[in-house]
C-alpha positions in Angstrom: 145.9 127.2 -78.1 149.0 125.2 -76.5 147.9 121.5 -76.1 149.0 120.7 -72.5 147.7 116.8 -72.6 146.7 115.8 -76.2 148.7 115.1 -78.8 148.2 113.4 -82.1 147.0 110.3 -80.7 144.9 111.3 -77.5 146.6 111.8 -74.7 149.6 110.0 -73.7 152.5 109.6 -71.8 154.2 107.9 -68.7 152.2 106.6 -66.5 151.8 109.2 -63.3 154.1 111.3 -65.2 152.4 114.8 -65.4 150.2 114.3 -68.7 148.4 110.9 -67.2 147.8 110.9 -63.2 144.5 109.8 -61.7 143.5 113.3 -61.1 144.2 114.2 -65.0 142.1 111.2 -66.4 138.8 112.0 -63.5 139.0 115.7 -64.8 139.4 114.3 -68.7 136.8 112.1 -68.1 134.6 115.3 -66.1 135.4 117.7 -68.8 134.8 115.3 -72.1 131.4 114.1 -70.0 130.7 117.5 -69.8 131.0 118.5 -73.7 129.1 115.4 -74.6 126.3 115.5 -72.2 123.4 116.9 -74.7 119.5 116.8 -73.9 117.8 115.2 -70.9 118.5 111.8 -71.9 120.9 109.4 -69.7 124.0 109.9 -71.5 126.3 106.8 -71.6 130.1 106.0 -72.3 131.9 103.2 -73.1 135.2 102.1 -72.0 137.9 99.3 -73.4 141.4 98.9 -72.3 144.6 97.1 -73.5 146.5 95.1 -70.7 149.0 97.3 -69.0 149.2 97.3 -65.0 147.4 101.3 -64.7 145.1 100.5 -67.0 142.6 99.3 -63.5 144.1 103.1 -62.3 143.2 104.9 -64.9 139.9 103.3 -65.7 138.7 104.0 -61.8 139.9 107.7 -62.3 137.6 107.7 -65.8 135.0 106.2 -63.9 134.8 108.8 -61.4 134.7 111.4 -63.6 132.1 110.1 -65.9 129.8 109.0 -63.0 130.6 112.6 -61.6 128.7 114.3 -64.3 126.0 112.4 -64.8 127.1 109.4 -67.7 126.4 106.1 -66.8 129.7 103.9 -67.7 129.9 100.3 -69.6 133.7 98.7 -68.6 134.4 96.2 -71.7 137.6 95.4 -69.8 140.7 94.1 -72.4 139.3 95.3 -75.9 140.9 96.0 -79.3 140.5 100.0 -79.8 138.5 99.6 -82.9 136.2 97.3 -81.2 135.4 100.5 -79.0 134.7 102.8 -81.5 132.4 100.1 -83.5 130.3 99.3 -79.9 130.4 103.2 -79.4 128.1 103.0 -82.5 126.5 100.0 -82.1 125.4 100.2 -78.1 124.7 104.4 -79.5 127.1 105.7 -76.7 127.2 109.5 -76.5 130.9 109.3 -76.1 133.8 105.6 -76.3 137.2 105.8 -74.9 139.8 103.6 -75.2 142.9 103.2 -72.4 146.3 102.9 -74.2 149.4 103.9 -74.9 149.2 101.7 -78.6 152.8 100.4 -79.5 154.8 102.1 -76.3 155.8 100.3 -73.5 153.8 99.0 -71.0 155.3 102.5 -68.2 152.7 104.3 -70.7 149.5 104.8 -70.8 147.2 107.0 -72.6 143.4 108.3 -73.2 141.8 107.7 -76.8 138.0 109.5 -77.1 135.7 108.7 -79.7 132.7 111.1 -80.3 129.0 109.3 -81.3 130.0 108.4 -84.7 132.9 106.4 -83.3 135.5 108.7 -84.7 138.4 110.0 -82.7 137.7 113.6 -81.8 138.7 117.0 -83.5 141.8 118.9 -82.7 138.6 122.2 -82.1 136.9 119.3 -79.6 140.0 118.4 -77.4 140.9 121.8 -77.2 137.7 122.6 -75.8 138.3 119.5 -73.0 141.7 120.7 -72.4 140.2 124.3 -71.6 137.6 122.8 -69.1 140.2 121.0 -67.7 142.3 123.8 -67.1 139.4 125.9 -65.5 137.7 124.5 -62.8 134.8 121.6 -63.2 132.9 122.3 -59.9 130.2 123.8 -62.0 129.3 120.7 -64.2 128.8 118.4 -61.4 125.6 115.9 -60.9 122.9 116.3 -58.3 123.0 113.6 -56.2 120.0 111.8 -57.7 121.8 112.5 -61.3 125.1 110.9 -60.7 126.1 108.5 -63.0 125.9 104.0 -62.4 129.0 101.7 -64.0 128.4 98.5 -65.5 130.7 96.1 -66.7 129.5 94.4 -69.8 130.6 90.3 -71.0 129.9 89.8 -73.9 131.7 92.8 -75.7 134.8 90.3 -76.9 132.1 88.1 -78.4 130.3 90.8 -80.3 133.3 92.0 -81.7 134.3 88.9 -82.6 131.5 88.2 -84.4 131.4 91.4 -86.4 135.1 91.2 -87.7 134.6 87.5 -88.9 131.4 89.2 -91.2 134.0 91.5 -92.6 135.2 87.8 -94.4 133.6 87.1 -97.4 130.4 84.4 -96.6 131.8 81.9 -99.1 135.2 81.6 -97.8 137.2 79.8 -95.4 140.8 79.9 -93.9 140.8 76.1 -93.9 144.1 74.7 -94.5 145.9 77.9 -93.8 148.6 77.8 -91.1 148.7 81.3 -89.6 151.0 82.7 -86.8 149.3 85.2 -84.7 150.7 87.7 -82.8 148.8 89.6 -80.2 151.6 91.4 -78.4 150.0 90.6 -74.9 147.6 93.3 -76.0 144.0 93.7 -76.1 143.7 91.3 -78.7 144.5 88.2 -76.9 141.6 86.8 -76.6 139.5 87.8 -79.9 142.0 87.3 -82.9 143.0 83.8 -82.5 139.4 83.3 -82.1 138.3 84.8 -85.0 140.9 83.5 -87.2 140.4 80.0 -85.0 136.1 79.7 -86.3 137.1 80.8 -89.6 139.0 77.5 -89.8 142.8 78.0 -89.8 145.4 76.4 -87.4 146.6 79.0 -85.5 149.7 79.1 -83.6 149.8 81.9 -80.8 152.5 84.2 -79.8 151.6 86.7 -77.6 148.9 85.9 -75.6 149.9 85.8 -72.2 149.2 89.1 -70.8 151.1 90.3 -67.1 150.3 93.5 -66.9 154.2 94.4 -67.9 155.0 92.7 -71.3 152.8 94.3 -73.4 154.7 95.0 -76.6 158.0 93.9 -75.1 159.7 91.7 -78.2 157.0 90.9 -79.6 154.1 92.1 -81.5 154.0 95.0 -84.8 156.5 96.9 -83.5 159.1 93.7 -83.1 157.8 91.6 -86.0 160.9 89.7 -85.8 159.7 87.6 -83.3 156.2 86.4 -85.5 158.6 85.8 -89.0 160.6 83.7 -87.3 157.9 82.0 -85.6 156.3 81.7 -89.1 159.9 80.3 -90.5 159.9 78.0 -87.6 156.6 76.4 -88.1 156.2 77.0 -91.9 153.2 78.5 -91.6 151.5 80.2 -94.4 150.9 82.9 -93.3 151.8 85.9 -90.4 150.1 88.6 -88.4 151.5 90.7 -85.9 149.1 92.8 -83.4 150.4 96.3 -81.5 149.0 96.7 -78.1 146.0 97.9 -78.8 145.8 96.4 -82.1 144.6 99.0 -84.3 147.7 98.5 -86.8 149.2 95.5 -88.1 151.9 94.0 -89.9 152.4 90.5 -91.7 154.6 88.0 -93.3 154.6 85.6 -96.1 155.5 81.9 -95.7 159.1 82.6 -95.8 159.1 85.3 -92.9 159.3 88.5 -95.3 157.1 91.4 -93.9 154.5 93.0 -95.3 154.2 96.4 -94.4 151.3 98.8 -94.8 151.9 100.5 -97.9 152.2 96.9 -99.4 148.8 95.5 -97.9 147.0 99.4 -99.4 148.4 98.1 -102.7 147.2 94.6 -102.6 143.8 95.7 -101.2 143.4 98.1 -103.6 144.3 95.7 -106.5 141.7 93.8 -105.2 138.8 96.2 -104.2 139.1 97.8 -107.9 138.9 94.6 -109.8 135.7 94.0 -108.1 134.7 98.2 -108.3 134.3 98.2 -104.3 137.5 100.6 -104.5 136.3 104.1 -103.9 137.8 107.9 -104.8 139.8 106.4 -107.5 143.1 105.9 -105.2 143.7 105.4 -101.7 145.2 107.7 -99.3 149.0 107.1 -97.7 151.1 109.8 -95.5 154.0 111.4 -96.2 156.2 108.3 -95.0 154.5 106.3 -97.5 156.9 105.0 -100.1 157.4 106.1 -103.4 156.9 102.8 -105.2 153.6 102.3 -104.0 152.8 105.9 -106.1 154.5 104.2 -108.5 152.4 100.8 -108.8 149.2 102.6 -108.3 149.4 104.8 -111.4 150.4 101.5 -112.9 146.5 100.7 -112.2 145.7 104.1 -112.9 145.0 104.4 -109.3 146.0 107.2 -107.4 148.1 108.1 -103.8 146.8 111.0 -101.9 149.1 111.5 -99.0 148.1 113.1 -95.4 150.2 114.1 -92.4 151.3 111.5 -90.4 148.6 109.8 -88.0 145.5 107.9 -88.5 143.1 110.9 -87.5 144.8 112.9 -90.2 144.2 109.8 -92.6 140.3 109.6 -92.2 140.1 113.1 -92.6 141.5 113.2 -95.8 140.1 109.8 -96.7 136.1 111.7 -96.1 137.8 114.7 -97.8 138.1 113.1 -101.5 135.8 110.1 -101.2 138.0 107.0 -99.9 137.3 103.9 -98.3 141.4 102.9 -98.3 143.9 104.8 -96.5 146.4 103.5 -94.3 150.0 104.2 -92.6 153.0 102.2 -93.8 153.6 100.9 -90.0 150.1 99.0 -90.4 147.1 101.3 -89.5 145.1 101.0 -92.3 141.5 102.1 -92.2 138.5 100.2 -94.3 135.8 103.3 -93.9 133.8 100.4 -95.2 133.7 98.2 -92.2 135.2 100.9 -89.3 136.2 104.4 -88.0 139.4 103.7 -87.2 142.5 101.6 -88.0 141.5 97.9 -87.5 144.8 96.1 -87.6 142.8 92.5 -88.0 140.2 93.4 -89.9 143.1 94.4 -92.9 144.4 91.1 -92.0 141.2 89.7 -92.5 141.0 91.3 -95.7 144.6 89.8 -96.9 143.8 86.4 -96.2 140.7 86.8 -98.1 142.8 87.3 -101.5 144.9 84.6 -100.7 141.9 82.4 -100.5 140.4 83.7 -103.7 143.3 83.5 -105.6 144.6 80.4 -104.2 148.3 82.1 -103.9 151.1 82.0 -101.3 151.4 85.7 -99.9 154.6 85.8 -101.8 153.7 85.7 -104.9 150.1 88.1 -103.8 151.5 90.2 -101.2 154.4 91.8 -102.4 153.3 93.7 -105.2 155.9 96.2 -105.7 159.6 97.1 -105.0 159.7 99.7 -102.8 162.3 102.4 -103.1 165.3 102.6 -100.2 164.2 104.4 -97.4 165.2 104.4 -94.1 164.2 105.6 -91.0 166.4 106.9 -87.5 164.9 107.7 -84.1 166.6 110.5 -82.4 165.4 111.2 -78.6 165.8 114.4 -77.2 165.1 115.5 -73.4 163.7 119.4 -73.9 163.9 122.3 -76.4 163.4 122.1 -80.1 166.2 120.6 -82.0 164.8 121.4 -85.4 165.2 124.7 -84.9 168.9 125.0 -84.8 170.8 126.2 -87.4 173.1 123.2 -87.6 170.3 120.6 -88.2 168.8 122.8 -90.8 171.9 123.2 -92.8 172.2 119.6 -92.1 169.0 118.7 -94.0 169.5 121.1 -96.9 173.1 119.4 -97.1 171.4 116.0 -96.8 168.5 117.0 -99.5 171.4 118.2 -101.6 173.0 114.8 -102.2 170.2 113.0 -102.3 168.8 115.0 -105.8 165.3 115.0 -107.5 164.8 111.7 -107.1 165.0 111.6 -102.8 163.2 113.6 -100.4 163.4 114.1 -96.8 161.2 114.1 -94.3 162.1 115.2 -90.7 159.3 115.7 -88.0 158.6 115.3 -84.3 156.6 112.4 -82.7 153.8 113.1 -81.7 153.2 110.4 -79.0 157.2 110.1 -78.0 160.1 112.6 -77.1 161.3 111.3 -80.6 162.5 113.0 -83.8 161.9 110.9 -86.8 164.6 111.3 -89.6 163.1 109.5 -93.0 164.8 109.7 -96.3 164.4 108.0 -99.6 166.1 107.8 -103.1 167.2 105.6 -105.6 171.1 104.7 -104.1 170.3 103.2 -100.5 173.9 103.9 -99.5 173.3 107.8 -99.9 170.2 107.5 -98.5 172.0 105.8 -94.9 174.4 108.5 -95.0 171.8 111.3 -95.3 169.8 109.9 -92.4 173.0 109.4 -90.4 174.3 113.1 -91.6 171.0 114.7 -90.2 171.0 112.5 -86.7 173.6 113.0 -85.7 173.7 116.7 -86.1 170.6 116.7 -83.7 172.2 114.3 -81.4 174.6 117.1 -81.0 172.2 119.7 -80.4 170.1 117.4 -78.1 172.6 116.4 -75.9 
């Protein structure tokens, strides 16, 4: 079946663009309260948002559609997404969904479902949503004495709050720690400084001033510039930068170096196998992962087991061979331990609790390997399918060519942007800019 709305992430895209009107999040809401209305039961849904402007749109439209089948509705208001799919569990919601458009700007939006477990859905399970989307929802309506109530609930920031500070070991503290943090006027604004706040650190805030429009803009994981410098600035000890819905995460050390995912999987998995928490032997990376973490886990006699790009795909392969690590190297990294999804300061939690065990500056215990070159382009393209042309294949096979058994190449579509995402990696950096630049610009000429 051809996804219409979905992609790899839920669905997303600009706000009252075609994929995310009000009329497409009421029947999303209608068709996905349909599928998991089950038994005679009230069924009940939860709902969190990040901060953009249509987020109060959207959530209306949800509402609607929820209240339209039956399901009674809890509004969390501003809520980290993996604090939605722990509450989904915890407050044993038939179905959580989470309003974001993650790292994009704040003219996105997007839909994130999470079934009972608080797992994001099946590809099989938001095909069958898109269907009854796509063929009239007349049928599934509530009686009148059926239709669904909404309730906003308070105390949701304070319950996540408390569970991510247990995820801290008891006999530890953060005391004496300077830490920057980052919330990219996301959903997090409110609940990481205060978590990292009662745990005892001095916290200086960036981020945190949520209008509605400058979610993400300069700030945040997916401009970390912003927090190292900030950490440089105040020579702090530590830094951690939120995205918008703050499900991945990246850091710095006390001089302002990042920390990227691939290097907190190898320092958490240092750690989690010393103590035998570590499970399946390995943890699981994606394709973009870099080589040198392969390379330092087999020095540990750990292994790298790699999955398509996308935190769904991730957990999948993490419940496939027994995980409890896995992660993406732009900061999702999922703890099956503690949650369901990626939970960008719960890994941060989990970094800062080495550094207080080993009494080390995240210089010397962060950085555990050298990674290998590797560089990654952007390409947008309006329509068609530029990987399909015969000029940006030869391209790549000309690319791969030159960059010999030691490189690979990795070129794929976004699957939340109208991006193509050229990645290549080798030993000589210089040949591996000029391969990445070879292959853009070939589909720069195609996609203009």
């Amino acid at each position: 079946m051809t996804r219409k709305y979905f992609g790899t992430d839920g669905i997303r895209g600009r706000t009252n663009g075609f994929k995310l009107t009000p009329e497409v999040a009421m029947k999303a809401g209608m068709a996905a309260g349909r599928i998991f209305s089950r038994g005679e039961h009230r069924h009940r849904v939860v709902i969190g948002k990040d901060t953009r402007l249509s987020g109060y749109m959207i959530e209306s439209a949800l509402v609607s559609g929820f209240t339209a089948v039956g399901m009674d509705v809890f509004q969390f208001g501003p809520l980290p997404t993996p604090a939605v799919a722990m509450l989904t569990r915890s407050l044993r919601a038939d179905l959580g969904v989470m309003i974001t458009a993650s790292h994009n700007p704040y003219e996105d939006n997007g839909i994130k479902f999470f079934g009972p477990g608080g797992q994001k859905l099946s590809d099989a399970v938001e095909e069958e949503i898109e269907a009854l989307m796509a063929a009239g929802l007349e049928q599934g309506l509530a009686s009148s004495a059926r239709i669904g109530r909404a309730k906003r609930i308070d105390d949701s920031q304070a319950r996540y709050i408390e569970f991510a500070k247990r995820t801290f070991p008891r006999n530890l503290r953060l005391d004496g720690l300077r830490i920057v943090i980052d919330c990219a006027h996301g959903a997090a604004y409110k609940v990481a400084p205060e978590v990292l706040w009662e745990l005892g650190a001095d916290i200086v805030t960036l981020g945190v001033s949520p209008d509605g429009t400058n979610i993400n803009q300069e700030c945040g994981s997916t401009a970390p510039a912003t927090m190292c410098a900030r950490v440089r600035d105040v020579r702090a000890d530590f830094g951690i930068a939120l995205d918008g819905d703050a499900d991945r995460v990246l850091m710095a050390d006390e001089h302002g170096r990042i920390i990227d995912g691939d290097q907190i999987l190898a320092l958490i998995a240092k750690s989690w196998s010393k103590t035998e928490r570590l499970k399946g032997g390995g943890v699981v990376g994606t394709v973009m992962s870099n080589a040198g973490l392969d390379r330092y886990l087999k020095t540990l006699n750990l292994s790298l087991a790699r999955s398509a790009v996308g935190d769904r795909y991730v957990l999948e392969e993490m419940a496939k061979g027994g995980f409890n690590v896995g992660g993406e190297q732009s900061g999702h990294i999922i703890l099956s331990d503690f949650s369901t999804t990626g939970d960008g300061l719960v890994a941060a939690l989990q970094v800062l609790a080495v550094l207080a065990q080993e009494n080390k500056p995240a210089s010397e215990a962060a950085h555990l390997y050298e990674p290998l070159p590797q560089v990654l382009e952007n390409v947008r393209f309006k329509k068609g399918s530029p990987l399909d042309d015969e000029k940006v294949k030869s391209s790549i096979e000309s690319a791969n060519a030159k960059l010999g058994v030691g490189g690979r190449i990795l070129v794929r579509k976004s699957g939340t942007e109208p991006l193509i995402r050229v990645m290549a990696e080798g030993e000589d950096e210089k040949v591996v800019r000029a391969a990445v630049r070879q292959i853009a610009a070939a589909i720069e000429e195609v996609a203009a």
